[in-house]
N, C-alpha and C positions, 0 to 999 in steps of 0.2 A: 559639509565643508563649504564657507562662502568663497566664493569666485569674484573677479572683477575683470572684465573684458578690457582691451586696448582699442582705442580709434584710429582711425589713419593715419591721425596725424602721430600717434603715439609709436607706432609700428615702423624697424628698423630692417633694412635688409640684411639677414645675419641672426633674427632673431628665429628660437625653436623650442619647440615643446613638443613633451615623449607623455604615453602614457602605456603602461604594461597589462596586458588581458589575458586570461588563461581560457582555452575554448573549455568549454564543458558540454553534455549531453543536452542539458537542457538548453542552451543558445541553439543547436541546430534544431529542437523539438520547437522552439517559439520563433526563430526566422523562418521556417516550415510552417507555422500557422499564418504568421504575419505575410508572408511572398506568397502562398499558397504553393509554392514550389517544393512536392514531396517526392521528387526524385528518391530512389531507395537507398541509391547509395550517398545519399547526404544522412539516412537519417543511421541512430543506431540501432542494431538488431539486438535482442535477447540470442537471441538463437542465428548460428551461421545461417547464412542463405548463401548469396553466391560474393561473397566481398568477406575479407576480415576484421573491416573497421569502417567506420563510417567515415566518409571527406565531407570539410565543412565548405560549404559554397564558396564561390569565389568573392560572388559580391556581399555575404557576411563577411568576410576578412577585412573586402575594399570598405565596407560601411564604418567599422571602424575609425576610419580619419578622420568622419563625421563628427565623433565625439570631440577629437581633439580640436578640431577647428572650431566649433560648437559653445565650447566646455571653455578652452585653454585660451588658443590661439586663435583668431583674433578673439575670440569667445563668445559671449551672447547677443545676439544681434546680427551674426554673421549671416549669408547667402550665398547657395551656392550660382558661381553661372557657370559651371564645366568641370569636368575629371577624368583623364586619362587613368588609364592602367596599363600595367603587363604583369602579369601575374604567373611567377617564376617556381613558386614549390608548392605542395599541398599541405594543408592543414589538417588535423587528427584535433579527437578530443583530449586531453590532455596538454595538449602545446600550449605551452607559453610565447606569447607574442610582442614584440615592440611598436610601438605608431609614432613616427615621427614625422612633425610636420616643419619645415624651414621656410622663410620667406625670401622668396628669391626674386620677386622686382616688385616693386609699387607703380602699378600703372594707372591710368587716368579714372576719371569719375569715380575714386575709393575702391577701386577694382585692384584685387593685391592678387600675385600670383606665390604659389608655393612648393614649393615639391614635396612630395609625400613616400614615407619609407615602410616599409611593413618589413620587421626582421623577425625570425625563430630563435628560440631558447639559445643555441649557436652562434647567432649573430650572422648567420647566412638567409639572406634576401628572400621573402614571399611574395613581396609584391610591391612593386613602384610607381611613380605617376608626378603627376601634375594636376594641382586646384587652383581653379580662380574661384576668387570668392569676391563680394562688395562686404566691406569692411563693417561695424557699425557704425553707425552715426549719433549713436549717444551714450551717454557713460551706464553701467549696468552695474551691481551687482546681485550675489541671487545666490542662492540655496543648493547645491548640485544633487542632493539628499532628497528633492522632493518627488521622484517618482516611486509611486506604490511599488509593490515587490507582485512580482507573479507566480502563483502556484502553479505547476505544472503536473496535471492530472495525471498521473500513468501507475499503474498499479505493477511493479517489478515486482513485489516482493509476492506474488501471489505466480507470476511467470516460473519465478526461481521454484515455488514448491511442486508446481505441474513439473517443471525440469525432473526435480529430485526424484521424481517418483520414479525414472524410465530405469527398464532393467527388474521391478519390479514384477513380483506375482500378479496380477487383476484377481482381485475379490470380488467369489460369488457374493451378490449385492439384489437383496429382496427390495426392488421399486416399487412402493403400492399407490397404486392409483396416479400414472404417469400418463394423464388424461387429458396436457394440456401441453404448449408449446414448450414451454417453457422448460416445462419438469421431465419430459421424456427427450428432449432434445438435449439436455442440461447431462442427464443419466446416457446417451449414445455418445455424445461428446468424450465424455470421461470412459467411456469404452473403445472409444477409438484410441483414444490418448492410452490406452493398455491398462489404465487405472482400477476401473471394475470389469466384471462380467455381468451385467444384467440380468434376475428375471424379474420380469415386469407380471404386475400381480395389480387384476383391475377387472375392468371393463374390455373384453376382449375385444367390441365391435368401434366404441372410443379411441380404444389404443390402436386401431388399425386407420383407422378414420384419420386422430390428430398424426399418424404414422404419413400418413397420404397429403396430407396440410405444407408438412417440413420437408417432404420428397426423400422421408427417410429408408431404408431399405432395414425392414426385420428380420430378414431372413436368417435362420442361424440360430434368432435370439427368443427366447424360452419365453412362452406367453401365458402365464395362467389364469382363467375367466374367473372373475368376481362376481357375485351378483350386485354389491353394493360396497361402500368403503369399509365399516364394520367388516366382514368376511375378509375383505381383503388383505386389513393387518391382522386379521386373528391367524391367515395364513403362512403372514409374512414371518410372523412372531412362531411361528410352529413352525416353520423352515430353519429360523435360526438356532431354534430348540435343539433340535437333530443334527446341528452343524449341515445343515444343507447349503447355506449360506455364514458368510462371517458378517455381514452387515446390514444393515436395515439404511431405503431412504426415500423420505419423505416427501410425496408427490403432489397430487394436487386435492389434497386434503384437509381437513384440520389438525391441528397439533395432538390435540386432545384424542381424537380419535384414535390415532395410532398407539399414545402412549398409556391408555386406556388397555391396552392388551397388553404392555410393553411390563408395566407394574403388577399385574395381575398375581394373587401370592401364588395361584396354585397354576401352570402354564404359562406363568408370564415369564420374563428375562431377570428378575430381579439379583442383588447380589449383595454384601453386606455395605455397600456403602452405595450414600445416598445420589439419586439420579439427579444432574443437573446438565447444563447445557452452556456451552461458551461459545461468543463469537470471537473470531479471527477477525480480526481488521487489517486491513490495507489503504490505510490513510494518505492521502498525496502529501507531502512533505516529511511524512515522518521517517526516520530512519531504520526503521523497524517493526514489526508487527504488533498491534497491540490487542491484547487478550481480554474483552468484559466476559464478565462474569456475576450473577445468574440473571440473566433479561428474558427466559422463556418458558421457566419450568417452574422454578420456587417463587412462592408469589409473597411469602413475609418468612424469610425465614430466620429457624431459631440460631442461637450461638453453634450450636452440633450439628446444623444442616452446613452454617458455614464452615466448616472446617472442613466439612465431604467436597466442597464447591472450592475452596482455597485450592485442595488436595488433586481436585480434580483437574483445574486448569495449568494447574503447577506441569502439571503431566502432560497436555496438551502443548505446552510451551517445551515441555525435555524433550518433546517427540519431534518438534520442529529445528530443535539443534542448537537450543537458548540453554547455554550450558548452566547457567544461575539465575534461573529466571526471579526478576526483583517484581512484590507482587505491593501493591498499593492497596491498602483497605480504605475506602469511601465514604465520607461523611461528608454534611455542611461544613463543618468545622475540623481545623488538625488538633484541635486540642482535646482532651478528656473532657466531656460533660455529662453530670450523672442526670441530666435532663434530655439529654438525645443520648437512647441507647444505643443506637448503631456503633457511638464511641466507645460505650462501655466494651461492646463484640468488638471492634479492632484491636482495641489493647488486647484484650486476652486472646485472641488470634495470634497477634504480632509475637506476647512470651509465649503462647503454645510454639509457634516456629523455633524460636531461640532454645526452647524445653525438647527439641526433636518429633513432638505431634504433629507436625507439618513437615514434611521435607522436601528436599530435593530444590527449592529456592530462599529466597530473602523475604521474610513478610514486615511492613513498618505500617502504623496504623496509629490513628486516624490521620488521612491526610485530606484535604480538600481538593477538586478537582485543578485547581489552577496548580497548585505545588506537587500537584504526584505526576506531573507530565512538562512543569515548566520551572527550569532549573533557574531560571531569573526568578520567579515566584518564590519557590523554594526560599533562596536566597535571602530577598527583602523580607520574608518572614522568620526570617533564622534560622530554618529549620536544618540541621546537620543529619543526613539522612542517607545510607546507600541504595534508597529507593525513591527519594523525595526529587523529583523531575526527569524520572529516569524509569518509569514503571515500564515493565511490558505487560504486567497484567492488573488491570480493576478487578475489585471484587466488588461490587456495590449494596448498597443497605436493603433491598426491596427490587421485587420485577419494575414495580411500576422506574424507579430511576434508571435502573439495568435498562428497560426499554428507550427511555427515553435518550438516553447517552447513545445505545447505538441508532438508534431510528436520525438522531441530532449528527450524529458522524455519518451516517450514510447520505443524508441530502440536503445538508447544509455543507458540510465538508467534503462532501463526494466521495466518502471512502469506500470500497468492495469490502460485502461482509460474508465471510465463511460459517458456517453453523454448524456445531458438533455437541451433538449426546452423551455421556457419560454416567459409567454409574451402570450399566446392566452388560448382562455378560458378552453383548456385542456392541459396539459403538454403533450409535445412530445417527449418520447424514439428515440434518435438521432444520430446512432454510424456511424463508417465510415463501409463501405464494405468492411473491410479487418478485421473489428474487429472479434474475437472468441466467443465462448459462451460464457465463464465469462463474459466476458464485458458486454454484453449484458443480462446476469441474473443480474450485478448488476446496471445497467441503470434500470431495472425492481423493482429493489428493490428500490434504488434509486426515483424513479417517487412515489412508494407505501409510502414512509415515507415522501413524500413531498403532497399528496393528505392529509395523515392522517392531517398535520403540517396544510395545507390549512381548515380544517375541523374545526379545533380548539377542536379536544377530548384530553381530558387528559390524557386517557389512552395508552400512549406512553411506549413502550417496553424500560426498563433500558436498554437493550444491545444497543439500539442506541445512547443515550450521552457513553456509552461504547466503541462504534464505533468511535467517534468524541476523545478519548484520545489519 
């Protein structure tokens, strides 16, 4: 919107301008970065502490009149030299606010005084005062649209699924080779939070050692000595066999290694459909989880592998409380081309969905990465779609683009990525070795609302369709 400031001379006693602002989470999470002032009760919690709600500073409220002196009145060009306050109610997130600035005398050298009003939804008084400002001195106009937009980093939706889980069972959970900070700190994390019950299956002298590193206390927790990684999942996998444990997770090892025992026809975990692997994502602005699908296990796969990996994520997403989960199939292109067959496998994914060989979500296919997550995109491509900018799950052509989308999501976008196995008779907690503890508590959580989902109880925590908003 363009703007045009007034000058001094322009400017009448009598004249006012309002501008209306609604506090939200992320104003106090970005005047918190910006003031450095993280007082706890400015900011919001996930989780009660000792406040119900968060209060929005005072002098965010007061900075407000900035704008409008700034912006409106006198508008660009302004200065401050002075501003009172008395600051009469508290601000919440959710309030709606009024800023009203009046010019109450024209004093010497372009110096304008003005009173300033902060009212609530109500119209009952937050906060009031007086600004001097020097006027400008020359005429402007200007762009009010030109500040970037700020993403604000915080991964809620991974909060919500550690929430969902309390009250839960803890699943015996085969660690193998939790040999490093990361991955055995990541696994006691998720035991404290109730989520599993560990046993760690390794290097017993390792796991004591990186136990002494994190100042972790094992006491209690079930240690069984490996001579080497090999042994370690053949054990883990032989644990699960017997139902000694319900889960399997991936430590500090290679992938392959584990799943080398995991596929095995005669001792291993196998089941009639096909093993594949989904990350969870937890993207900073998006409104929702988003589910890639296969970036770890299938490395070219066929039309019948995709429909196991559709099949699988679909379930992945029901267990999180995505009552219809809408699943995007991936290509370069939304269109059908009999020269990139990845297209050929969306279409016939998409009528397998519509024919009931895929259930339990929406499949549309092919779509291109810009149109299956961005509803403007969508849009100017024409595409009419109850999945096209709206996916919560990718399904992608090949490991190699799978990887590349999330590896692109996790550090260029900053999103937290969960990992989960499918496809053999115990879900497998699946993260990379470079992943953090989060991640790996919420792979835990993640696996625990996918056993319950597998279980068929009804007694399902509301904060997990909570989670899936």
């Amino acid at each position: 919107m363009m703007r045009e400031n007034k000058l001094y001379d322009e400017l009448k006693v009598g004249d006012t301008a309002s501008i209306k602002r609604v506090c939200t989470a992320n104003d106090l999470y970005i005047f918190a970065r910006a003031s450095g002032n993280v007082n706890p009760l400015h900011l919001p919690a996930d989780e009660d502490e000792y406040r119900a709600e968060a209060i929005a500073p005072s002098m965010w409220v007061g900075a407000l009149v900035s704008s409008v002196l700034g912006n409106i009145l006198p508008g660009a060009g302004t200065l401050y030299k002075a501003q009172s306050f008395q600051f009469l109610d508290r601000v919440h997130v959710g309030d709606e606010l009024t800023v009203t600035v009046t010019v109450r005398e024209k004093a010497a050298n372009h110096c304008v005084i003005l009173d300033t009003i902060i009212t609530g939804r109500r119209g009952d008084r937050v906060a009031e005062g007086v600004a001097e400002v020097w006027a400008p001195t020359r005429k402007v106009r200007f762009d009010d649209d030109r500040v970037p937009e700020i993403l604000v980093e915080k991964h809620r939706h991974f909060d919500r699924l550690v929430k969902a889980c309390e009250g839960l069972e803890p699943i015996a959970t085969a660690v193998v080779a939790p040999e490093d900070r990361d991955s055995l700190g990541g696994a006691l994390l998720a035991a404290q939070h109730g989520i599993i019950r560990p046993v760690l299956i390794g290097s017993a002298k390792k796991v004591a050692t990186v136990g002494k590193e994190i100042a972790a206390d094992l006491s209690g927790i079930e240690v069984i000595d490996a001579e080497d990684h090999d042994s370690a999942a053949a054990t883990a996998v032989a644990l699960a066999r017997t139902g000694k444990v319900g889960a399997l997770m991936k430590g500090y090892l290679h992938t392959d290694e584990l799943l080398h025992h995991v596929v095995k026809r005669d001792g291993g975990l196998r089941t009639n459909r096909r093993l594949s692997h989904a990350f969870v994502m937890d993207v900073p602005g998006l409104d929702h989880l988003l589910i890639v699908s296969d970036a770890a296990i299938s490395i070219a796969p066929d039309l019948e592998a995709k429909v196991d990996i559709t099949q699988n994520a679909i379930d992945v997403a029901l267990a999180l409380g995505v009552e219809q989960p809408k699943v995007g199939i991936l290509s370069a292109v939304e269109t059908v081309n009999p020269k990139i067959p990845s297209t050929l496998d969306a279409a016939v994914l998409s009528k397998m969905a519509e024919r009931g060989q895929i259930k339990g979500g929406i499949v549309d296919g092919p779509l291109a990465m810009d149109n299956a997550v961005d509803v403007a995109a969508a849009r100017t491509k024409g595409i009419t779609s109850a999945v096209a900018g709206h996916a919560d799950i990718l399904i992608v052509p090949n490991l190699e683009a799978g990887n590349m989308l999330a590896k692109e999501l996790s550090f260029v976008a900053h999103a937290e990525a969960a990992g989960l196995a499918l496809g053999a008779t115990v879900p497998i907690i699946l993260t990379s070795r470079a992943d953090g503890e989060k991640a790996r508590l919420a792979s835990c959580a993640i696996t625990a609302l996918y056993r319950q989902w597998r279980s068929g109880s009804p007694a399902r925590s509301s904060a997990v369709a909570e989670a899936a908003e």
